[in-house]
C-alpha positions in Angstrom: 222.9 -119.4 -50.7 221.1 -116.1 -50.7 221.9 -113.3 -53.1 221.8 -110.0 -51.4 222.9 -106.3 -52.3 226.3 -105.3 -52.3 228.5 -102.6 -52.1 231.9 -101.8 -53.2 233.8 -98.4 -52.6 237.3 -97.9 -52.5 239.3 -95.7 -50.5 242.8 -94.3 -51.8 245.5 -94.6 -49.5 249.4 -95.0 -50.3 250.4 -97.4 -51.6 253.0 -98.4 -48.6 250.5 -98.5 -45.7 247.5 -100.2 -47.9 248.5 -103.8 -46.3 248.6 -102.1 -42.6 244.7 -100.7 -42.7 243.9 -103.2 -39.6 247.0 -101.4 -37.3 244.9 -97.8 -37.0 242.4 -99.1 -33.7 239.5 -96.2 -35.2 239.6 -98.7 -38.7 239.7 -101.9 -36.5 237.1 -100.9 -34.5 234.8 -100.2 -37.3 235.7 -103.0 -39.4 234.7 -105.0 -35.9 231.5 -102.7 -35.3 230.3 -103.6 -38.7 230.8 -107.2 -38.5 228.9 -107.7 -35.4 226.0 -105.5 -37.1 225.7 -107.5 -40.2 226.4 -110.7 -38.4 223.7 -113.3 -40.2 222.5 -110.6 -41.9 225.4 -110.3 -44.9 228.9 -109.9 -44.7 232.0 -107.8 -44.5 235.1 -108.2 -46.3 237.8 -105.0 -46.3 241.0 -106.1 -48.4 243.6 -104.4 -50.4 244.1 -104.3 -53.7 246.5 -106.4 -55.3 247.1 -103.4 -58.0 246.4 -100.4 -57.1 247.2 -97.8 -54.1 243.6 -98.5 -52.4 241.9 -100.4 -49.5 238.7 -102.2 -51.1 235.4 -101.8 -48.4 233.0 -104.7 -50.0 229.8 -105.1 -48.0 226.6 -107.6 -48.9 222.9 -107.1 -46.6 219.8 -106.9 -47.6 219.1 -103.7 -47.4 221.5 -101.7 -50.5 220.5 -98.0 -48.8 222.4 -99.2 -46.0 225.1 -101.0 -47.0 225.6 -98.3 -49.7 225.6 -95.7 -46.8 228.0 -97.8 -44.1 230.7 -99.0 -47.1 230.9 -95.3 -47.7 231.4 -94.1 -44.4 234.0 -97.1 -43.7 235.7 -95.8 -47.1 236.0 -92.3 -46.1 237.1 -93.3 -42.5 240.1 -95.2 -44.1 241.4 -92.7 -46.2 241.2 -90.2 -43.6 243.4 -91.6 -41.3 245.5 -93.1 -43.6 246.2 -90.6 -46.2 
C-alpha cells in the first residue's frame, strides 16, 4: 500500500444535522465530484464526528497542495450550507 499526503479539516455544523451532510445535493455533488477526481489517485472519506458538532473532510493524493486546497474548499462548502 502507498502512503500519500493527507488532509484533514473539519467543518462546524450543528450538531442535529451533522449525520444528514449527504441530503444537501451542492455537498453530494462535491463529495461525488471529488471522488471521481481522485479516483486511483487517493481517496475521499467525509464522515461525522462521533463527538463533536462537526463533519470531518479527510482527503489522501499525492499531491498535499491540492488536497490541502480541495478538503478546504469541501470544508467551507459544508458549513455554509449547513450552518
Amino acid at each position: 500500500m502507498e502512503v500519500m499526503p493527507q488532509a484533514l479539516v473539519n467543518a462546524k455544523v450543528p450538531n442535529h444535522k451533522k449525520e444528514r451532510y449527504m441530503e444537501y445535493p451542492e455537498i453530494a455533488e462535491a463529495i461525488s465530484k471529488l471522488d471521481s477526481k481522485f479516483a486511483g489517485e487517493g481517496r475521499v472519506l467525509i464522515r461525522p464526528s462521533g463527538t463533536e458538532p462537526k463533519v470531518r473532510v479527510m482527503i489522501e493524493g499525492k499531491d498535499k497542495k491540492q488536497i490541502d486546497e480541495e478538503a478546504k474548499k469541501l470544508a467551507e462548502l459544508i458549513q455554509n450550507i449547513m450552518l
